[in-house]
MARTORSE-13825 format. One record per atom (N, C-alpha, C): z negated, y, x negated; residue in one letter. Coordinates in steps of 0.001 Angstrom, whole numbers, padded with zeros to 6 digits, always signed. Layout:
<nutis>
ZYXA/...
</nutis>
This chain:
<nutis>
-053724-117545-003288X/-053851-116243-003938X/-053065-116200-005242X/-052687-117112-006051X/-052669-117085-007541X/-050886-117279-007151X/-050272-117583-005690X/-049036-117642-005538X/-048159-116205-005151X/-049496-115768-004536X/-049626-114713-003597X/-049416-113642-005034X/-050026-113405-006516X/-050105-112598-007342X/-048977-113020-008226X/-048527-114259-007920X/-046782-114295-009129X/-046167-113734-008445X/-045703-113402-007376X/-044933-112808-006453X/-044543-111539-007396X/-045488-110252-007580X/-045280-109211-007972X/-044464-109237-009051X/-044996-110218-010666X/-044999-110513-011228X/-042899-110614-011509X/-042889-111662-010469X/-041375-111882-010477X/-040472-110765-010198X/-040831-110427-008994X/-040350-108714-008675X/-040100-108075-010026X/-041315-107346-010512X/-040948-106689-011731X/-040145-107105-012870X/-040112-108344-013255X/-038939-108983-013667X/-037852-108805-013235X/-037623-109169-012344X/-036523-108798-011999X/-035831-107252-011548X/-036583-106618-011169X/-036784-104770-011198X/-036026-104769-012784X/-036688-105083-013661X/-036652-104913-015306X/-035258-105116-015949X/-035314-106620-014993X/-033383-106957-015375X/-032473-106127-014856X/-032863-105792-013986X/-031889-104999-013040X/-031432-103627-013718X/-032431-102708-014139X/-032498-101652-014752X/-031927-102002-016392X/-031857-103028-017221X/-031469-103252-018105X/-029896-103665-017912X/-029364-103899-016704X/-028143-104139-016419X/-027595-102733-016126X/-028741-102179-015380X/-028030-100789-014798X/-027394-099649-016022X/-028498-099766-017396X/-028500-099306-018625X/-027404-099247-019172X/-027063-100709-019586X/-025928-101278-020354X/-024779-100726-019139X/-024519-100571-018020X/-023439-100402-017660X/-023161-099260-017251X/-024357-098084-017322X/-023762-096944-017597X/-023749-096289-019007X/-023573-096829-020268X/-023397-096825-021525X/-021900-097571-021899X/-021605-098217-020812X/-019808-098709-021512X/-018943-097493-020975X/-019336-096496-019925X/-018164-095636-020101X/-018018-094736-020916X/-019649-094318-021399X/-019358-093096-022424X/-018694-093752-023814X/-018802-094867-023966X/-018242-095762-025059X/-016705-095558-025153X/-016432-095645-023457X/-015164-095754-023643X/-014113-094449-023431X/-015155-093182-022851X/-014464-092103-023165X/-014353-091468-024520X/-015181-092254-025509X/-014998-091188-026908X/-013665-091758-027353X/-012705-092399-026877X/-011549-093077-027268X/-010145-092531-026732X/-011123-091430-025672X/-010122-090926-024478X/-009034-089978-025268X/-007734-089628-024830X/-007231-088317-026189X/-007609-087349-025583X/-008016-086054-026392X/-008337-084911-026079X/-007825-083965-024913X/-008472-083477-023613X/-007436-083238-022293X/-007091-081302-023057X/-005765-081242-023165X/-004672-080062-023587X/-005111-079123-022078X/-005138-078042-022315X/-005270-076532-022188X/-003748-076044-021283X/-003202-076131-020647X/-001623-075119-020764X/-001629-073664-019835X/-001684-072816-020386X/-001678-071638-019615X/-000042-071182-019168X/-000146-071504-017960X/+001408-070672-017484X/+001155-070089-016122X/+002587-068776-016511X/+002539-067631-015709X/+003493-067639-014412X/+002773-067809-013074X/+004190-067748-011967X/+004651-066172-011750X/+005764-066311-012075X/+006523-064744-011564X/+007933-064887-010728X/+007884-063833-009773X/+008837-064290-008804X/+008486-062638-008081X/+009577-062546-007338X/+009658-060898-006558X/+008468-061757-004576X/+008212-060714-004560X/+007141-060997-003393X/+007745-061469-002411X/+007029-062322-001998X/+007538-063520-000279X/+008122-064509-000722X/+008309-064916-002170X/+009323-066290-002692X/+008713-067392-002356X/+006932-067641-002533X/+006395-068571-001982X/+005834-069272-003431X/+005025-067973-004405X/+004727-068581-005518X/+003338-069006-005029X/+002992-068304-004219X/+001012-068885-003764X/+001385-070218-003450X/+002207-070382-001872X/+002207-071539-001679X/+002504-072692-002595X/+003610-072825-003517X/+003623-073817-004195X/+002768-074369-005249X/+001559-073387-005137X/+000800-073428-006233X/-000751-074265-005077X/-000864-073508-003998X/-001936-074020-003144X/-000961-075303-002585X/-000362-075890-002516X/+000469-077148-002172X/+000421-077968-003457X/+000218-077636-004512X/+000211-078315-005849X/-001780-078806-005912X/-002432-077687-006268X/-003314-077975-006275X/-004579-078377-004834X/-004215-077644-004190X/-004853-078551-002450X/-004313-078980-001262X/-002898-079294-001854X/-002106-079972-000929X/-002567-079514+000449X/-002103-078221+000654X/-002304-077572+001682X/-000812-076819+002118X/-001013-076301+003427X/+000486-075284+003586X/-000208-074148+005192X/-000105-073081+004906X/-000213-072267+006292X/+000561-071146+006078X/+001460-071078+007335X/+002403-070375+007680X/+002299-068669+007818X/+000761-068596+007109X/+000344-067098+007513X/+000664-066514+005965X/+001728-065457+006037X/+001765-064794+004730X/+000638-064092+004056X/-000180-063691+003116X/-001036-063500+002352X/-000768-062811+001379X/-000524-061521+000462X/-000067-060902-000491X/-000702-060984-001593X/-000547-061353-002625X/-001424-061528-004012X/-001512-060033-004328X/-002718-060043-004916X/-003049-058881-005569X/-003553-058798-006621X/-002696-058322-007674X/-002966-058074-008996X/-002592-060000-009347X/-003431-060265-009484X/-003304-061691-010076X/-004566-063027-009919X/-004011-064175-009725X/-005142-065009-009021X/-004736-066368-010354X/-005469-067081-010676X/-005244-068501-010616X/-006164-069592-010439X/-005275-070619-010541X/-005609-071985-010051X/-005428-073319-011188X/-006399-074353-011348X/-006256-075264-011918X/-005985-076131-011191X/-005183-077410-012400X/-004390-078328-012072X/-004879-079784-012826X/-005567-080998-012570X/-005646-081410-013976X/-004009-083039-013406X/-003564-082665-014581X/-002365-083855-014553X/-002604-085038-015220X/-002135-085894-015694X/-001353-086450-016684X/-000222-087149-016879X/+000202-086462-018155X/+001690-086255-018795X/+001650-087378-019894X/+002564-088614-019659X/+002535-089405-021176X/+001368-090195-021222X/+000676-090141-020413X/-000848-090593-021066X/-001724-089366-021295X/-001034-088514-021419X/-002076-087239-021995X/-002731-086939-020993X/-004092-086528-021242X/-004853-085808-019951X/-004523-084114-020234X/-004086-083523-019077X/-003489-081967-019429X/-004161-080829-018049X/-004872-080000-018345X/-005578-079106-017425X/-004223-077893-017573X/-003399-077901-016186X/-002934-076731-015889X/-003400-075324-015198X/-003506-074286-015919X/-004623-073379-015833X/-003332-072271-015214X/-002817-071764-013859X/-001890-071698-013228X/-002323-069942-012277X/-001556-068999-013568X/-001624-067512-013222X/-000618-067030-011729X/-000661-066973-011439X/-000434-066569-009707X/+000054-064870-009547X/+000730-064507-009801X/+001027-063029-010084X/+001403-062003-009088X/+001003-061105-008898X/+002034-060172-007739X/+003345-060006-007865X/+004005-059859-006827X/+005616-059555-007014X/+005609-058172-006765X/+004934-057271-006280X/+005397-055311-006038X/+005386-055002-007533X/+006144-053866-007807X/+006478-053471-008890X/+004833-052827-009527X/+004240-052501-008430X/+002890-051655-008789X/+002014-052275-009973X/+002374-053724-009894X/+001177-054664-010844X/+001984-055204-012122X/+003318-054238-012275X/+003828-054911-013067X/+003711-054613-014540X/+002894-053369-014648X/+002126-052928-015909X/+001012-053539-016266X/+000460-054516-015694X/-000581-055284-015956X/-000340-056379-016884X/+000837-056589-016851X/+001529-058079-017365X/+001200-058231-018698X/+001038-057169-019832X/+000490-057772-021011X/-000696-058321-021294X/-001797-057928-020384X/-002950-057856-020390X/-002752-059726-019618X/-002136-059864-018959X/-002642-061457-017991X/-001543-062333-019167X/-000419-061959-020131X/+000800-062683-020001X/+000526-063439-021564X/-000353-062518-022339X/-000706-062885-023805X/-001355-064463-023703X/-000879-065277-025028X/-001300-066119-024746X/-001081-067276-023683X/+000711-066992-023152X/+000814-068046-022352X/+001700-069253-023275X/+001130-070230-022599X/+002210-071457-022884X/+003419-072287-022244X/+003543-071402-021005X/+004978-071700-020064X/+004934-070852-018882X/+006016-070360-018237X/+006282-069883-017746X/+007138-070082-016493X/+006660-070208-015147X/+007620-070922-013948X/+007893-069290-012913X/+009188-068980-013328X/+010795-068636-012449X/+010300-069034-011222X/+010273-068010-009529X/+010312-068527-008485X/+011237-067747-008092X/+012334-068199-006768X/+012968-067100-006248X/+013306-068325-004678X/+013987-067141-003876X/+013522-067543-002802X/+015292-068191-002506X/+015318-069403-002302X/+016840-069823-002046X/+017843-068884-000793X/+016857-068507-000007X/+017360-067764+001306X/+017708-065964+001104X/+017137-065472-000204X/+017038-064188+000181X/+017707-063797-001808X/+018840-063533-001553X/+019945-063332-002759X/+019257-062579-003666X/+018391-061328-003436X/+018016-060233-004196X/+016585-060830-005309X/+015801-061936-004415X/+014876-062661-005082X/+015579-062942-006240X/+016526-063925-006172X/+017697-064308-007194X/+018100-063956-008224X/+018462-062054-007639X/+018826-061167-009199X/+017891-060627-009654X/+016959-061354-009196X/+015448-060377-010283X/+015122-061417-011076X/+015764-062559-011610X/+015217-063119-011943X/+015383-062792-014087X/+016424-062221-013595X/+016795-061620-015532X/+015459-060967-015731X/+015418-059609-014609X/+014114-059015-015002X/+013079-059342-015378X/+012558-060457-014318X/+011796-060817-014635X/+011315-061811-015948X/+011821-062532-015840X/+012740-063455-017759X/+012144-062316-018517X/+013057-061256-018519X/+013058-059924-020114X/+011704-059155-019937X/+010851-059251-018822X/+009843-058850-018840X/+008854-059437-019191X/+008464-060777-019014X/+007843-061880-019418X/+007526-061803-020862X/+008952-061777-021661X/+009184-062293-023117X/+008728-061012-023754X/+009031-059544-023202X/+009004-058426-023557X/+007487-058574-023908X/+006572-058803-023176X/+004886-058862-022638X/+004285-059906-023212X/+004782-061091-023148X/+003946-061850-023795X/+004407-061756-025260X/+005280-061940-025557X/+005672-061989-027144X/+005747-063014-027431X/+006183-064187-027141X/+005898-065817-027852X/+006752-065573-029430X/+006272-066507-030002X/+007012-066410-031502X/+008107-066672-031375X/+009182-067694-030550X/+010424-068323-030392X/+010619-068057-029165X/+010939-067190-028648X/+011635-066759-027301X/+012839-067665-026477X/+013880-068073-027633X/+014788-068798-026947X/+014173-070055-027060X/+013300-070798-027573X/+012397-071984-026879X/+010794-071779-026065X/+010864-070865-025676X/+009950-070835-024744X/+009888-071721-023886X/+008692-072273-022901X/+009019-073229-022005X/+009161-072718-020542X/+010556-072531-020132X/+010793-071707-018837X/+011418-072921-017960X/+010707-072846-016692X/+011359-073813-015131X/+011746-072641-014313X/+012863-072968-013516X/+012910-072099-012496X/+013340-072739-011191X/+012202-072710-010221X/+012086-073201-009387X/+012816-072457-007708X/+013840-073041-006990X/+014004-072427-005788X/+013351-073049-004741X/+012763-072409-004410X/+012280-072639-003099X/+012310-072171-001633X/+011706-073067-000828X/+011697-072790+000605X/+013501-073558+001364X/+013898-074713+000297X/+015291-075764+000292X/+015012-076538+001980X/+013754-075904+002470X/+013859-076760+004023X/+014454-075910+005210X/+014383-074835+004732X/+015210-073831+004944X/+016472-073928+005567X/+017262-073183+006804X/+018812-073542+006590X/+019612-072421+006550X/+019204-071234+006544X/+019677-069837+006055X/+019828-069866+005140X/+020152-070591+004052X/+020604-070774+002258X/+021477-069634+001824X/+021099-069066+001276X/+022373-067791+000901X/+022663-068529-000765X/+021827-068674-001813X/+022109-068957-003326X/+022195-070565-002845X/+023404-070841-003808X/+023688-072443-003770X/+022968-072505-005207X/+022852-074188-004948X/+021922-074764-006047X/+023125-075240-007380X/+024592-075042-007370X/+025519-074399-008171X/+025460-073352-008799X/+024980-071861-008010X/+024891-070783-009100X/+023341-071060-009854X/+022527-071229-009209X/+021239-071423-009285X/+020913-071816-011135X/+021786-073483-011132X/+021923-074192-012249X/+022593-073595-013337X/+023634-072937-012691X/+024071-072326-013723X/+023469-070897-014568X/+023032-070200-013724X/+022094-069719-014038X/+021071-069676-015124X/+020609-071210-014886X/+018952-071331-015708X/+019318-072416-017091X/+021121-072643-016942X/+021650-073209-018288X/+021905-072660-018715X/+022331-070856-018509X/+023060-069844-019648X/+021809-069887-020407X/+020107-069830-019858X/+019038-069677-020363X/+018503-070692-021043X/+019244-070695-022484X/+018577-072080-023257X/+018426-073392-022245X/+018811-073621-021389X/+019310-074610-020816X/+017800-074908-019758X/+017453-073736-019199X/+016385-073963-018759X/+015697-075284-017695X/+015177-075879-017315X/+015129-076742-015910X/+015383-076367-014766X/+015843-076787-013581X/+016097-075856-012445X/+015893-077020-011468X/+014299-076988-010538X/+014316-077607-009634X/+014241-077057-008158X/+014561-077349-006991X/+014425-077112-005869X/+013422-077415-004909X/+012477-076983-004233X/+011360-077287-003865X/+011396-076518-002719X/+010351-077279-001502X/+009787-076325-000277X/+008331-076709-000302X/+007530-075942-000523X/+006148-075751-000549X/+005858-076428+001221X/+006162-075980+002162X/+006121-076240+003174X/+006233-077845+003489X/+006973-078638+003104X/+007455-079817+003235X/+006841-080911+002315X/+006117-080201+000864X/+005982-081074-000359X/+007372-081901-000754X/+008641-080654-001078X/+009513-081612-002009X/+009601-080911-002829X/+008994-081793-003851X/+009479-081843-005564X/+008788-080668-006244X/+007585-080469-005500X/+006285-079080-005920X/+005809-080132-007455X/+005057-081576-006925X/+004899-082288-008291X/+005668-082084-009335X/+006731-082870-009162X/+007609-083298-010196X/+008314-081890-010567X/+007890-080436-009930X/+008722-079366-011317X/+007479-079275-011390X/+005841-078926-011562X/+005017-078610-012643X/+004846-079547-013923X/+005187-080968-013077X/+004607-081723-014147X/+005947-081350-015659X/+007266-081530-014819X/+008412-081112-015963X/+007546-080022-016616X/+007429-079046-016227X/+006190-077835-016544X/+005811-077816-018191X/+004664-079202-017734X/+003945-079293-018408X/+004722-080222-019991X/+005323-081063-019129X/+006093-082014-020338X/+006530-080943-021418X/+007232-080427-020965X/+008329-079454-021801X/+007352-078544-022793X/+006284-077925-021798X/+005374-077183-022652X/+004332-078518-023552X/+004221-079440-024008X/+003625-080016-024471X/+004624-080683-025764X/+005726-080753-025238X/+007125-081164-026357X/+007046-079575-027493X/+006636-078584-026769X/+007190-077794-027293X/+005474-077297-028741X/+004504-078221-028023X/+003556-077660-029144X/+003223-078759-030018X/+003975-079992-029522X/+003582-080592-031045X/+005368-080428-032103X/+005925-079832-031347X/+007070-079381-032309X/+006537-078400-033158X/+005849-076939-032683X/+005180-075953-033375X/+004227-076589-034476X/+003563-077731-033721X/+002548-078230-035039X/+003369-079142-036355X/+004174-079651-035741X/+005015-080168-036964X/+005470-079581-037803X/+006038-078210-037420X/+006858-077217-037967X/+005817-076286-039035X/+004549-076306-038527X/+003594-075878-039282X/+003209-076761-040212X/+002945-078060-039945X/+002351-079081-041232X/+003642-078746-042320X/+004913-078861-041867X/+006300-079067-042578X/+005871-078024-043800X/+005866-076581-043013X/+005615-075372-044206X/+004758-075521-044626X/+003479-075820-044562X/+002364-076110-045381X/+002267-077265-046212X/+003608-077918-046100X/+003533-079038-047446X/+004648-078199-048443X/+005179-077286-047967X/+006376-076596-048741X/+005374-075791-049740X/+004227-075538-049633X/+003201-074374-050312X/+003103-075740-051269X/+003407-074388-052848X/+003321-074994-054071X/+001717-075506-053825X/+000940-076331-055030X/-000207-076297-055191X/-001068-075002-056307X/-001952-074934-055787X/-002445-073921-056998X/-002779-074519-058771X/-001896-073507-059554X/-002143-073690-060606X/-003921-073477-060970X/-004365-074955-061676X/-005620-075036-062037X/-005911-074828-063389X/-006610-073884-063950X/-007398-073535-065240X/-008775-074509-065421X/-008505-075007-066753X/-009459-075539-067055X/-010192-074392-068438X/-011528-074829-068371X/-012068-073767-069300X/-011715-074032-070705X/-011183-075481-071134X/-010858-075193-072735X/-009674-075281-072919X/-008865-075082-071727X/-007096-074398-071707X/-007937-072661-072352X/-008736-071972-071833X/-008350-070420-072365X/-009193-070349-073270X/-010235-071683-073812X/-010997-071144-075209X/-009633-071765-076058X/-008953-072096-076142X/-008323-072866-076948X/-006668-071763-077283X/-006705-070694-075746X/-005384-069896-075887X/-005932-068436-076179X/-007709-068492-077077X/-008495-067031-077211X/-007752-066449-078340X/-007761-067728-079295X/-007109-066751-080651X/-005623-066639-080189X/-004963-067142-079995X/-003428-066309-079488X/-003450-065520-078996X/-004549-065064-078200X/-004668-063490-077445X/-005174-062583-078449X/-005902-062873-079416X/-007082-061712-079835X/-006038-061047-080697X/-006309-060101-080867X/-005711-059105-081813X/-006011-059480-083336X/-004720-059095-083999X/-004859-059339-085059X/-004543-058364-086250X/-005409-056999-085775X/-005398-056286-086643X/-006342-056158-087252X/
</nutis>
């Protein structure tokens, strides 16, 4: 009996250790996320004339998915992304826009407040192509960024699995270099080439571009004189030079 009652005894001991192991080892990760760097915000806007294939590259980005059934955006949809860029942890927060002209008065209301902006046009269909100024001068018109010619703009062609190619990836480039030298990658949503590697550019560029803004801000705020400080027996001491002396 008295072997029969250590039994429990040990159990709970060991129950005890167990739970004191279990403790300690879910307490080293929160340890080790307060060390983590802060995960960045980036809001950007896809615009592109309708059928370019801005849904898909965006549902191929974030659920690595593809279906051949066209779908029309309406008004405006988005989707998150979480990356990381550099080490940085970065949540891409990814506006999805209509291409009919009907939704195109909406654009201040979705466009305020963006931090990059991804160009789609369709490699096969030329007219996608020349909307792309419009769309550019409409963007900048709507959102307003403070520095327009550094904005962070990609412009992506897609649907390159394609073999009806009408725009070569020659005018294409040239193109998106008259534009502050924009990025210009080629992608087929359909296939998964190179959907990653232009958001993440995406994101790089838009992340180069806000700790430049923050530098540029500390810079002027060390340019601000300091405030001249009054002490109280600086003006008892400058009373009689003021007082009248009639």
């Amino acid at each position: 009996n008295r072997v029969a009652q250590a039994e429990p005894h040990a159990s709970a001991r060991e129950s005890t250790a167990a739970n004191n192991r279990t403790y300690r080892q879910t307490w080293r990760p929160a340890a080790a996320m307060a060390t983590q760097p802060k995960r960045t915000l980036i809001k950007a806007i896809i615009l592109g004339d309708q059928g370019v294939g801005k849904t898909a590259l965006l549902h191929r980005l974030v659920k690595n998915s593809f279906t051949q059934y066209y779908k029309t955006t309406v008004c405006v949809d988005f989707l998150t992304k979480d990356v990381c860029i550099d080490g940085r942890p970065v949540t891409l927060q990814l506006w999805d826009t209509a291409g009919q002209d009907r939704f195109r008065s909406l654009g201040a209301f979705y466009f305020r407040g963006a931090d990059a902006c991804v160009l789609v046009y369709d490699v096969t269909q030329p007219n996608s192509f020349k909307s792309l100024d419009s769309w550019r001068d409409e963007f900048l018109v709507q959102a307003g960024p403070r520095d327009p010619d550094k904005f962070p703009f990609i412009l992506i062609g897609n649907k390159v699995d394609l073999e009806s190619r009408s725009v070569t990836k020659k005018r294409a480039a040239q193109w998106a270099q008259c534009k502050s030298g924009m990025p210009y990658i080629e992608c087929s949503a359909k296939e998964a080439v190179n959907v990653d590697e232009a958001f993440c550019s995406l994101a790089r560029i838009a992340l180069a571009r806000e700790t430049s803004a923050v530098a540029a801000d500390e810079a002027a705020a060390a340019e601000i004189p300091a405030a001249i400080q009054l002490r109280a027996g600086d003006a008892d001491s400058n009373s009689g030079h003021r007082a009248c002396q009639c």
